[in-house]
DRENBA-522120 format. One line per field, with one value per atom (N, C-alpha, C): residue number from 1; residue in one letter; atom name; x, y, z. Coordinates in pm, 1 decimal, always signed. Atoms other than C-alpha are relative to their C-alpha. Example, Ala and Ser with C-alpha at 12.3 -4.5 7.8 and 13.67 -1.06 7.14 Angstrom:
REM residues 2
n	(1|1|1|2|2|2) .
res	(A|A|A|S|S|S) .
atom	(N|CA|C|N|CA|C) .
X	(+89.0|+1230.0|+90.0|-82.0|+1367.0|-77.0) .
Y	(-119.0|-450.0|+120.0|-119.0|-106.0|+109.0) .
Z	(+0.0|+780.0|+0.0|-6.0|+714.0|+73.0) .
REM end
This chain:
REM residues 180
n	(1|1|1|2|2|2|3|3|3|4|4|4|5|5|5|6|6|6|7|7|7|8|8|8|9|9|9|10|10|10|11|11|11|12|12|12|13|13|13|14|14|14|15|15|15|16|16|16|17|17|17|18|18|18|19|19|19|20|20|20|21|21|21|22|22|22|23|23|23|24|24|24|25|25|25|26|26|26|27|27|27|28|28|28|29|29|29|30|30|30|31|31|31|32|32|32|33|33|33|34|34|34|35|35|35|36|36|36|37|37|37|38|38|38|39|39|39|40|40|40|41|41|41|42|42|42|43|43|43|44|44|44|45|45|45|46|46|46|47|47|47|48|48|48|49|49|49|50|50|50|51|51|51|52|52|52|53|53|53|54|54|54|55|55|55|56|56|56|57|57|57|58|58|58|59|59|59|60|60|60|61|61|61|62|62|62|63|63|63|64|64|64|65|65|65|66|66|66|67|67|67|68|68|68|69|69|69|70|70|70|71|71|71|72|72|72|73|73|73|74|74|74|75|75|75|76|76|76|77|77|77|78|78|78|79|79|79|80|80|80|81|81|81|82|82|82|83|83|83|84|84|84|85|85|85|86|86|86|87|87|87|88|88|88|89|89|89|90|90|90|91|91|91|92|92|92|93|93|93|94|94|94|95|95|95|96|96|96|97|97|97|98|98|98|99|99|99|100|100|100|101|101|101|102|102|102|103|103|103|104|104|104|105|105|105|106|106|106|107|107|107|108|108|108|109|109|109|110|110|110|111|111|111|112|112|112|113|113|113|114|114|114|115|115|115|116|116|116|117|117|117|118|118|118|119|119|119|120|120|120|121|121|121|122|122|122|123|123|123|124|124|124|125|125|125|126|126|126|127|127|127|128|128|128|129|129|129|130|130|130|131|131|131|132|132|132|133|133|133|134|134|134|135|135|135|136|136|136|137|137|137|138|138|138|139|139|139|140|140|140|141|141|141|142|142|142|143|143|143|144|144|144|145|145|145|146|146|146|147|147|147|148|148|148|149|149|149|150|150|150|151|151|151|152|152|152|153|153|153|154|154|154|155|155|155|156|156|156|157|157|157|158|158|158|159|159|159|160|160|160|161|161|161|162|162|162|163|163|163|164|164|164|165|165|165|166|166|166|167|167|167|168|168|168|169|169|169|170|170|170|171|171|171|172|172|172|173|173|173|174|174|174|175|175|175|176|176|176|177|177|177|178|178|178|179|179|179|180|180|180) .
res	(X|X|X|X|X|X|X|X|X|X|X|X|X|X|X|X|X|X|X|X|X|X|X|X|X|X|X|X|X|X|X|X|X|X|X|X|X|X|X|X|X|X|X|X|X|X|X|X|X|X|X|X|X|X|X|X|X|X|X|X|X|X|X|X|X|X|X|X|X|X|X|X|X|X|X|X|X|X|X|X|X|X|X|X|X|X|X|X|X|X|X|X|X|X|X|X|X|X|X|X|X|X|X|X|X|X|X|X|X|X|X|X|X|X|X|X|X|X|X|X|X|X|X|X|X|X|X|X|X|X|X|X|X|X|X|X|X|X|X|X|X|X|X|X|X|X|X|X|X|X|X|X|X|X|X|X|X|X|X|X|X|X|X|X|X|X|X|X|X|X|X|X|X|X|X|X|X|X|X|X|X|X|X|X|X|X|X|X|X|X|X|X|X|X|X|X|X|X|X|X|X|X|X|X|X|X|X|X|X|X|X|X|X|X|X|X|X|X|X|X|X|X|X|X|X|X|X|X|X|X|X|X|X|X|X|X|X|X|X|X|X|X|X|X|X|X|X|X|X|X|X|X|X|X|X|X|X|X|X|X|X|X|X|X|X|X|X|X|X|X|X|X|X|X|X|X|X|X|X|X|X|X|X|X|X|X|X|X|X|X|X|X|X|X|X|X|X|X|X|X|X|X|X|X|X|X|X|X|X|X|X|X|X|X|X|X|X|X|X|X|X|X|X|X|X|X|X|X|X|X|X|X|X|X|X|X|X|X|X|X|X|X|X|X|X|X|X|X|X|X|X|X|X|X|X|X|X|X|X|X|X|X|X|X|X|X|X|X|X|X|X|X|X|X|X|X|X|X|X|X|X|X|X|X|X|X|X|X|X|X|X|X|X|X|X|X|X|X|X|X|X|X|X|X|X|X|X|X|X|X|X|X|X|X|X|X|X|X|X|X|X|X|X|X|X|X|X|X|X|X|X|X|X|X|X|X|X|X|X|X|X|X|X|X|X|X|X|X|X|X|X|X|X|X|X|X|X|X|X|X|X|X|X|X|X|X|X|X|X|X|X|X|X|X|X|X|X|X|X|X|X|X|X|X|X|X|X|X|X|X|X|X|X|X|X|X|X|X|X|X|X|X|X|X|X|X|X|X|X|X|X|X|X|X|X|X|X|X|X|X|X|X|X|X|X|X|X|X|X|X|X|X|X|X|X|X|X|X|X|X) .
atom	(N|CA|C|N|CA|C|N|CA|C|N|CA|C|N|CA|C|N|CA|C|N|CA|C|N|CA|C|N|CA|C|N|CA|C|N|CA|C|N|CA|C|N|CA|C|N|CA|C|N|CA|C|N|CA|C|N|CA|C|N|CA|C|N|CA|C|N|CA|C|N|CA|C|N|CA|C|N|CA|C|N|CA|C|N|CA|C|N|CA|C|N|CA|C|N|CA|C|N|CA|C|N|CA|C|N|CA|C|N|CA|C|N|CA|C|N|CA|C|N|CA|C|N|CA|C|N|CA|C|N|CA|C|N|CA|C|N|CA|C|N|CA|C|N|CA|C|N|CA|C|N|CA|C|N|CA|C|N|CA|C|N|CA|C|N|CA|C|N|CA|C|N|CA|C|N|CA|C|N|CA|C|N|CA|C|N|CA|C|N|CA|C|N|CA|C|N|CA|C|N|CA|C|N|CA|C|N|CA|C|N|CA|C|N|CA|C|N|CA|C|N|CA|C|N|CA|C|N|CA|C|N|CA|C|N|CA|C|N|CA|C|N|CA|C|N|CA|C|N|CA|C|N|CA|C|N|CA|C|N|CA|C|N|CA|C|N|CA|C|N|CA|C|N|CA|C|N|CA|C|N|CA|C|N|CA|C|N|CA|C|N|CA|C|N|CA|C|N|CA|C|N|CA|C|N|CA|C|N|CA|C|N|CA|C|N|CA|C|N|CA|C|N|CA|C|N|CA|C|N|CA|C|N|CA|C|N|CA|C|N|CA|C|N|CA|C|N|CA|C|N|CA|C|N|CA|C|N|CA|C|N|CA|C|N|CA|C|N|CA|C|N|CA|C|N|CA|C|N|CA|C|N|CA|C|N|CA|C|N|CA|C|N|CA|C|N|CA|C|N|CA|C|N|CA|C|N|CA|C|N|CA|C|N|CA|C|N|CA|C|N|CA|C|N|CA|C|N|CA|C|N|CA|C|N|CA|C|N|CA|C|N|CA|C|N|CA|C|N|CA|C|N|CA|C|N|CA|C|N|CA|C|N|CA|C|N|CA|C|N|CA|C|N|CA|C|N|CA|C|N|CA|C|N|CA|C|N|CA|C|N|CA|C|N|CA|C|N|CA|C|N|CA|C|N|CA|C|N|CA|C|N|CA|C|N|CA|C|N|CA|C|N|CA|C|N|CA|C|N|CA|C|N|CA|C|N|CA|C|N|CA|C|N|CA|C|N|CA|C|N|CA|C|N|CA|C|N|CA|C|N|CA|C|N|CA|C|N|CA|C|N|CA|C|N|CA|C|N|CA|C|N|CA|C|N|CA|C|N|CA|C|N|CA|C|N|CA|C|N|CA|C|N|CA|C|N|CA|C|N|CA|C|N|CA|C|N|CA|C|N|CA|C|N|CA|C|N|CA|C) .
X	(-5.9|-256.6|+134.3|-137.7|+11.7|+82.4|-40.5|+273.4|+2.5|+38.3|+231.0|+111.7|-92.7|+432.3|-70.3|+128.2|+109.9|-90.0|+101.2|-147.7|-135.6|+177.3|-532.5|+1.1|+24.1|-636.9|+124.8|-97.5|-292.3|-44.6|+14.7|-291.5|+0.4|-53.0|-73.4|-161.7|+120.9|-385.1|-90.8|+122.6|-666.0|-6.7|-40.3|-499.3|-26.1|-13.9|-428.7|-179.5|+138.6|-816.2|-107.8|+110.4|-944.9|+37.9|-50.7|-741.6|-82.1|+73.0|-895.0|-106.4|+145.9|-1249.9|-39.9|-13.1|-1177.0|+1.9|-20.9|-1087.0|-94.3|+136.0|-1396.3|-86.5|+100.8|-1584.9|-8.5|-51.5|-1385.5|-56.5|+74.9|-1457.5|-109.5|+125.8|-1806.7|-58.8|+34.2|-1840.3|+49.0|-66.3|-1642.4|-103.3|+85.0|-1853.2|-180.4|+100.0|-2184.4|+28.3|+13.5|-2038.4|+10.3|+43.5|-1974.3|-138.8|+130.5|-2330.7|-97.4|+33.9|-2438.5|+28.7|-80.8|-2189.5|-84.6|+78.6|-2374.3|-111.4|+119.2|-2688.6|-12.4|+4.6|-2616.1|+50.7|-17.3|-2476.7|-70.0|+156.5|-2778.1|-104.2|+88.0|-2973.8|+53.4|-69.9|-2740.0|+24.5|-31.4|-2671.1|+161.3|-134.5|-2307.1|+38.7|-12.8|-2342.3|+74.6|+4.7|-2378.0|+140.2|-96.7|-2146.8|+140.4|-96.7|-1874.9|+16.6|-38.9|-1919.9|+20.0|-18.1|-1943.7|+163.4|-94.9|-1666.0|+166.2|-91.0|-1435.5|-23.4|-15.5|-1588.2|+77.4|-85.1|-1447.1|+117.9|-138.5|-1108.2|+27.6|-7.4|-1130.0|-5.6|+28.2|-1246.6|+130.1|-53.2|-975.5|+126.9|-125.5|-689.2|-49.7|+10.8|-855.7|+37.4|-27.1|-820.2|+176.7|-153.3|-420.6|+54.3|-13.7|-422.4|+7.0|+28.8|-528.2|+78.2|-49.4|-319.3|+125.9|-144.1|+2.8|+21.9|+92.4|-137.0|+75.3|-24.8|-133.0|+113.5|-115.5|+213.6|+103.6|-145.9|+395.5|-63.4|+52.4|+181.4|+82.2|-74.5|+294.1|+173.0|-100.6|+643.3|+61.3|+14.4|+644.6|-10.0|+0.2|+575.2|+91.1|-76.1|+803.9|+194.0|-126.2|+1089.6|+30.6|-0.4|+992.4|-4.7|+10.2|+958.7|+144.2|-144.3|+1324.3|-13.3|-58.7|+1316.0|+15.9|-78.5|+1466.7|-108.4|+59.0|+1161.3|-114.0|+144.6|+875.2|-95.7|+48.7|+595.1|-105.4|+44.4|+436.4|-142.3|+177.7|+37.0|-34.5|+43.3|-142.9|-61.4|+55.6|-336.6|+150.0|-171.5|+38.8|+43.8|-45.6|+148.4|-46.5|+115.5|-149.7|+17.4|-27.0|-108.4|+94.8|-101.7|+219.0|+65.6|-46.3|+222.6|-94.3|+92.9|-121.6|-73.9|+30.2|-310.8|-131.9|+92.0|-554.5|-136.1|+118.9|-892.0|+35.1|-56.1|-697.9|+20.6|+3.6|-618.3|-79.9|+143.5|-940.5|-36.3|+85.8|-1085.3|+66.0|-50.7|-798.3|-33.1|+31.3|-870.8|-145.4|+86.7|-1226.9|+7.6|-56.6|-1150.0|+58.7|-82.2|-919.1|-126.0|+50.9|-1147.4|-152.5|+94.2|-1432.7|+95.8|-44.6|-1163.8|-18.0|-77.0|-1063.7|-128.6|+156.2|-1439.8|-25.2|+19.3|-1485.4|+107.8|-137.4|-1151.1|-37.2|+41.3|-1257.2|-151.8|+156.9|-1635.7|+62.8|-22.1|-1477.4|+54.5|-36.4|-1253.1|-67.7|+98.9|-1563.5|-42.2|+108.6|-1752.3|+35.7|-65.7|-1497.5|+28.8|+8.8|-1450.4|-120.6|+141.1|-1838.3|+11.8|+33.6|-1829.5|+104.3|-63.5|-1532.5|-56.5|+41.3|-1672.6|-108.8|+102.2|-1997.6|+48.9|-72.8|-1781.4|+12.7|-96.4|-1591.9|-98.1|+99.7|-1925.0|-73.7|+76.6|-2097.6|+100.0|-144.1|-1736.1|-26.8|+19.6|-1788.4|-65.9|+140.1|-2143.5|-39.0|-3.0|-2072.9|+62.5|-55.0|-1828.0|-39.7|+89.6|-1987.3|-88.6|+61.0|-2274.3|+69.2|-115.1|-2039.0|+10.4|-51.6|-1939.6|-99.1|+114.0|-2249.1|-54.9|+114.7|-2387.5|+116.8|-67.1|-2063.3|+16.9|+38.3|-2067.6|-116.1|+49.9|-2408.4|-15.4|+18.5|-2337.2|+153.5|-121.4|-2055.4|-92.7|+91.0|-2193.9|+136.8|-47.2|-2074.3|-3.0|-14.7|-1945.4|+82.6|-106.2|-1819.8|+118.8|-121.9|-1461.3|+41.3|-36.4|-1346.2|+160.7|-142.1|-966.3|+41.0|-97.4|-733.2|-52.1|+43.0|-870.0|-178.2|+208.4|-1257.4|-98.5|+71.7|-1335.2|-49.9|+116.7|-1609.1|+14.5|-33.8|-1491.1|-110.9|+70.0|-1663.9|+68.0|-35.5|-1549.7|-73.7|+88.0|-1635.3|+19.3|-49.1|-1653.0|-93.7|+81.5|-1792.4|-108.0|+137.4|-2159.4|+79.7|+11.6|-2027.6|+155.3|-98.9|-1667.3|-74.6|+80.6|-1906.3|-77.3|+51.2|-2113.9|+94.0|-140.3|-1816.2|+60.9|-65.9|-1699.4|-113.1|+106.9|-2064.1|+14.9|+34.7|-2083.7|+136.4|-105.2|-1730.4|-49.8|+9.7|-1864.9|-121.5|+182.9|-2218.5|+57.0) .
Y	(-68.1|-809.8|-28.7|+18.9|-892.5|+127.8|-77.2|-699.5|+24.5|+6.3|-518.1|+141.0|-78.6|-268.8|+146.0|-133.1|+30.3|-82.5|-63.8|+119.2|-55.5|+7.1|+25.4|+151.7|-118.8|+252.8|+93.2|-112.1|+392.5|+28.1|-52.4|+607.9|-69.6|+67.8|+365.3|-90.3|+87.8|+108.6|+42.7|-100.4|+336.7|+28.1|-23.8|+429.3|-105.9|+117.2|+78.2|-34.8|+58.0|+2.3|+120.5|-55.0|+306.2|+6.7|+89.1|+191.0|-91.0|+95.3|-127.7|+14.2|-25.3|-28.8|+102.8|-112.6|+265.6|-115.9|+46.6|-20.8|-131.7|+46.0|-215.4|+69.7|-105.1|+56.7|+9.0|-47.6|+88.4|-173.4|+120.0|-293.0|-9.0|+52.3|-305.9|+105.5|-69.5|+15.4|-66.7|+99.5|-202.5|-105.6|+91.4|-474.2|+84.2|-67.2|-253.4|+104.5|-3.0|-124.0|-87.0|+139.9|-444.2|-47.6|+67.8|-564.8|+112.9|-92.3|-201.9|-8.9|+28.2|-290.7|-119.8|+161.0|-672.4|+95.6|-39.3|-457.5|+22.6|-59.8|-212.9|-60.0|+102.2|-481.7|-60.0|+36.5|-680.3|+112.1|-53.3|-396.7|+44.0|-119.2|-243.2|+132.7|-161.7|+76.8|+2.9|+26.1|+133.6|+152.0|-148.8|+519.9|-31.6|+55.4|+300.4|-58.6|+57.4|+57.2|+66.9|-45.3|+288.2|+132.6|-86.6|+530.3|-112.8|+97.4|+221.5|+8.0|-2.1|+117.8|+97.6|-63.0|+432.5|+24.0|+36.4|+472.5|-100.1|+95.6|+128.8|-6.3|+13.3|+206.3|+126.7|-96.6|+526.4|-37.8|+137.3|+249.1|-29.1|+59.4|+77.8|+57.6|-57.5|+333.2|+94.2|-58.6|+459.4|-164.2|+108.1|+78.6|+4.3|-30.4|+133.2|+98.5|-77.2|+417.8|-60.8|+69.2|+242.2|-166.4|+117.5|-75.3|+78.7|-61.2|+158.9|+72.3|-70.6|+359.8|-152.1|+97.4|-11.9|-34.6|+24.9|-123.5|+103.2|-74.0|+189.1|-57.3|+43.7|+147.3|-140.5|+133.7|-229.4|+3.8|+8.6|-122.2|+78.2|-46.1|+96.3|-52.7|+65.2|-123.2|-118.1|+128.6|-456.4|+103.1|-59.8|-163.8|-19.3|+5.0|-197.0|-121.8|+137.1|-581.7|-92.3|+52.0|-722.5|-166.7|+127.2|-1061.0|-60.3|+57.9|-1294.1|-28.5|+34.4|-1373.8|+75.8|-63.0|-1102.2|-48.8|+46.5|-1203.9|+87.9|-154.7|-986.0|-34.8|+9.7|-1088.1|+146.4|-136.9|-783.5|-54.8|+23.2|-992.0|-84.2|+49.7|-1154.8|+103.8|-103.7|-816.9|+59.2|-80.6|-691.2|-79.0|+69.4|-967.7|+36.6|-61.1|-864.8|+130.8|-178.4|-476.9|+46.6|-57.9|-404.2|-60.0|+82.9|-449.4|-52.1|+88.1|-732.9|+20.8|-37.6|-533.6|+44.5|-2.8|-364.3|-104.2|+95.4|-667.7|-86.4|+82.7|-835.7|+78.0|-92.8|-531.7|-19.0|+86.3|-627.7|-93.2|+140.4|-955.4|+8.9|+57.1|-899.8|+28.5|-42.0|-651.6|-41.6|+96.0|-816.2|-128.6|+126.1|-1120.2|+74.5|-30.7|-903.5|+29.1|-42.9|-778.7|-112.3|+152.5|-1120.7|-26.3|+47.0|-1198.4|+68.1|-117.4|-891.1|-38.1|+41.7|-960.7|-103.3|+146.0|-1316.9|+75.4|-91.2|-1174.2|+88.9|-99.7|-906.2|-73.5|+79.7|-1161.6|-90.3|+48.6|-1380.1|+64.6|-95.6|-1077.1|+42.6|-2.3|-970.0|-92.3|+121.3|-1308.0|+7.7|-2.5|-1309.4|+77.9|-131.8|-953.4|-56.7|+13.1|-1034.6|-145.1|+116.7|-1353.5|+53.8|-76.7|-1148.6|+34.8|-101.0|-894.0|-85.0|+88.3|-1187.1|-34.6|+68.7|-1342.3|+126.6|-100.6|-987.4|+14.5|-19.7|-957.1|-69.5|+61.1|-1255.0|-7.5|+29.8|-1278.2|+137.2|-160.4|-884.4|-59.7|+49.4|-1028.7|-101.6|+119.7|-1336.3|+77.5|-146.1|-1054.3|+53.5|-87.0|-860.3|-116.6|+97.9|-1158.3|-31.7|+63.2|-1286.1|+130.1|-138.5|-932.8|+28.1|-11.2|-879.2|-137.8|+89.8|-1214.6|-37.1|-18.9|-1160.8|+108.3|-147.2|-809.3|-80.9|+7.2|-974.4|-94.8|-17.5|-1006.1|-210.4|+113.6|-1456.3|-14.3|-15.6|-1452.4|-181.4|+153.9|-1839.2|+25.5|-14.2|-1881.9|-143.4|+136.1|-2097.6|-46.5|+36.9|-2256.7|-59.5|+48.4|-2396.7|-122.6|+135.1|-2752.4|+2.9|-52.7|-2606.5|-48.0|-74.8|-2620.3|+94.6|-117.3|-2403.5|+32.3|-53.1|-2175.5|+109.0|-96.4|-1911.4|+134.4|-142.9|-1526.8|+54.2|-73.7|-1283.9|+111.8|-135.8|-908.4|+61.9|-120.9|-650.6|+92.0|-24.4|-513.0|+159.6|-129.8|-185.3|+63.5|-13.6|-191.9|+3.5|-21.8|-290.1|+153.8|-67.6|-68.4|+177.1|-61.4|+183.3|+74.3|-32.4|+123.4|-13.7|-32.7|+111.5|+136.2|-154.3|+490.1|+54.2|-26.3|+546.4|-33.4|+31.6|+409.2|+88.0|-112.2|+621.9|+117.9) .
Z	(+127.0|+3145.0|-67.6|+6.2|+2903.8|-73.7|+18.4|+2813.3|-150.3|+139.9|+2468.8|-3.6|+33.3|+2266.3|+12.6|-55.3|+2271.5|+66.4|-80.6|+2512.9|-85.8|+62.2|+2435.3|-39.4|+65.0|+2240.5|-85.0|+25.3|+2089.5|-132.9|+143.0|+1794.7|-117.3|+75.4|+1608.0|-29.3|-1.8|+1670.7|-84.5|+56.7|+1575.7|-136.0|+87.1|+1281.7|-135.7|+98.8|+1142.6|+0.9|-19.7|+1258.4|-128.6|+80.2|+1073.2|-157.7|+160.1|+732.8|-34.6|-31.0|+789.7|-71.7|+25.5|+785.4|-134.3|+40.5|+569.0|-188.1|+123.3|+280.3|+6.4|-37.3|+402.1|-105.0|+90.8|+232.8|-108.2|+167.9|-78.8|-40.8|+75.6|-114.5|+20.6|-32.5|-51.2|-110.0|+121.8|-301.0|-127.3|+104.6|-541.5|-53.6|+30.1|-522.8|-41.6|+39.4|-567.7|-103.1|+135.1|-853.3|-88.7|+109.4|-1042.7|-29.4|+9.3|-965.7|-66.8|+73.1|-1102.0|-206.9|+143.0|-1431.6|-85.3|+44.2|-1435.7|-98.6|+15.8|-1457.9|-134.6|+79.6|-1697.3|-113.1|+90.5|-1938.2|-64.1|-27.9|-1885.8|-70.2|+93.6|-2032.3|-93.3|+123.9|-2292.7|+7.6|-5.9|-2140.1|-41.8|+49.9|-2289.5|+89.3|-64.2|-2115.4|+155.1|-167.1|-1747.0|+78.8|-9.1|-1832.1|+5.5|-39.7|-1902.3|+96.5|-124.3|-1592.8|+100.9|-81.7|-1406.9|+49.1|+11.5|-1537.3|+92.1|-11.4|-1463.2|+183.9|-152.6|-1085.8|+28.6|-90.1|-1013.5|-27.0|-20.3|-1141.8|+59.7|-93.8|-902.2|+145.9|-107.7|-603.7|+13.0|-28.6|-701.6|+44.7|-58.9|-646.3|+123.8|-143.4|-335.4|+64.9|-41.7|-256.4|+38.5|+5.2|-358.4|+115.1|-70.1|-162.3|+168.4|-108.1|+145.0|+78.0|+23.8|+98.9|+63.5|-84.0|+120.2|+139.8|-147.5|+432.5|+87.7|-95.0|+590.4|-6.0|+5.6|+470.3|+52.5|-95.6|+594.0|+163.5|-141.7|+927.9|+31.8|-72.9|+959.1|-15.1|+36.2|+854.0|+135.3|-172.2|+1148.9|+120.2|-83.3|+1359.0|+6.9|-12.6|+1264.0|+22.0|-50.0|+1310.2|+162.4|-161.4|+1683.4|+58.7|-81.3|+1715.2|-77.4|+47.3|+1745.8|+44.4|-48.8|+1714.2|-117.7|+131.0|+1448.9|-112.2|+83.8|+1292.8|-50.8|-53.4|+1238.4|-116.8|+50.4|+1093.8|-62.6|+134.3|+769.4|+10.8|+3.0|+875.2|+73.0|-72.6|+999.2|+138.2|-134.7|+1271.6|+92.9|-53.8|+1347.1|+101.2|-82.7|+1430.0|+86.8|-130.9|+1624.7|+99.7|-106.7|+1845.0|+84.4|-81.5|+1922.8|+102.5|-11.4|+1951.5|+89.3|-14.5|+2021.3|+154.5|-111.9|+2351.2|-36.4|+56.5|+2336.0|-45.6|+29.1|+2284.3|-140.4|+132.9|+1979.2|-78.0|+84.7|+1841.5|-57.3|-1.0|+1900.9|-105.7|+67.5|+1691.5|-105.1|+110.2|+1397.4|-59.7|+108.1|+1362.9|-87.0|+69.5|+1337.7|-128.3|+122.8|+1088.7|-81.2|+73.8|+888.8|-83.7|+40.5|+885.0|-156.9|+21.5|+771.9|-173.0|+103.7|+515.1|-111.7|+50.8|+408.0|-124.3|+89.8|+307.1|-111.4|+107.0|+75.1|-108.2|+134.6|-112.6|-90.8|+123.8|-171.0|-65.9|+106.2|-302.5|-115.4|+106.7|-505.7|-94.8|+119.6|-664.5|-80.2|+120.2|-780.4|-45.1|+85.4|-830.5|-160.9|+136.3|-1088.0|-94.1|+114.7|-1238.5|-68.8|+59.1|-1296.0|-137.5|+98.1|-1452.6|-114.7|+95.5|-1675.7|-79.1|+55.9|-1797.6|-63.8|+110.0|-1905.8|-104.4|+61.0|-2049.3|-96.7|+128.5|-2251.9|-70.0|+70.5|-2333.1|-98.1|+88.6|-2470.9|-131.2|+150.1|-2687.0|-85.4|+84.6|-2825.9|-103.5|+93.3|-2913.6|-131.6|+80.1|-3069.7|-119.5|+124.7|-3253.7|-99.1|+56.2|-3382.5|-91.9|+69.0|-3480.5|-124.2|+95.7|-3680.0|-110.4|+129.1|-3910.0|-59.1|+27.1|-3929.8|-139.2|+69.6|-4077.9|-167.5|+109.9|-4297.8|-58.4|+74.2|-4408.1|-105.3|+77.6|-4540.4|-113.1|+59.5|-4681.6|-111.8|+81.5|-4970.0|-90.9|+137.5|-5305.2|-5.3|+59.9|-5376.5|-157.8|+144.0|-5725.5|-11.9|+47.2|-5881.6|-86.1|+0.5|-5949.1|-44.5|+18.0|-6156.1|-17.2|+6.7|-6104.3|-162.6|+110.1|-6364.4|-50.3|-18.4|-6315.2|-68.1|-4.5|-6347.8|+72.9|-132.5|-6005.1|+14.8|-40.1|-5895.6|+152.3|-156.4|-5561.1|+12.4|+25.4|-5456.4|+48.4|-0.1|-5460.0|+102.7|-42.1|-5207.8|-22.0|+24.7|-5302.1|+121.4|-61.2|-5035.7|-71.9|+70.9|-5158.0|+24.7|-25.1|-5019.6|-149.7|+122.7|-5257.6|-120.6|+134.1|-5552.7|-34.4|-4.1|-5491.2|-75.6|+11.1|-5483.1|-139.2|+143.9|-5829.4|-60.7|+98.3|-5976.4|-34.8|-17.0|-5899.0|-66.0|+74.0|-6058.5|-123.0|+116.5|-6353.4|-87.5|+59.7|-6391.0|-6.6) .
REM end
């Protein structure tokens, strides 16, 4: 058996293992709310989209929450490993501290973490790329509609070029009724 800094099973271990898993959760709720957000996009719920929305920035500071949890934990621990070089990985340090069934149970963890992070970060690229694409096409919309809503009046320059004027149907409108 080799020599380690805790015991199988120590608190310290357990601790960092049930962080771990604990932000397992928060990403895997993360990601099943984005694909909820896709949805509700996808049909035009704007009600969906923004509860969605506000759950996953509640996700995401239980995520925060859970992130600092692990950094005091590993900070705690590189206080106890004196050697010139320590090394800031979480499965780095488990190796070192932890006895080898603990660590085994880190890495998988970790690894399992690893996967979710990368997913969440396409997941969110996806969603924001919708997002950008619904902005757009809204906006596009919008011009399109006030572009047809402006009364084209001809304009003639100095030269007697023919431009064309645009007035807003709704301004006209406006000063008709000032005038009746």
């Amino acid at each position: 058996m080799e020599n380690t800094l805790f015991e199988k099973n120590h608190p310290v271990a357990q601790e960092l293992i049930a962080s771990l898993n604990l932000e397992c959760r928060h990403q895997r709720e993360y990601l099943r709310l984005i694909e909820e957000e896709k949805q509700a996009l996808q049909s035009l719920k704007t009600y969906n989209i923004q509860e969605c929305s506000a759950r996953r920035e509640a996700v995401i500071c239980d995520i925060k929450k859970e992130q600092e949890n692990r950094i005091r934990l590993l900070k705690g621990m590189l206080k106890k490993i004196t050697t010139n070089r320590p090394e800031l990985r979480i499965t780095a340090i488990a190796e070192r501290v932890f006895h080898p069934d603990d660590s085994r149970k880190v890495n998988e963890i970790c690894s399992i973490l690893k996967d979710l992070i990368t997913l969440t970060k396409r997941k969110t690229h996806e969603l924001e790329s919708i997002v950008s694409f619904s902005m757009n096409l809204i906006s596009g919309s919008l011009s399109v509609i006030l572009s047809q809503s402006q009364v084209q009046t001809p304009l003639y320059n100095a030269i007697g070029k023919v431009a064309q004027a645009s007035k807003s149907n709704v301004s006209g409108n406006r000063q008709m009724s000032r005038l009746a």
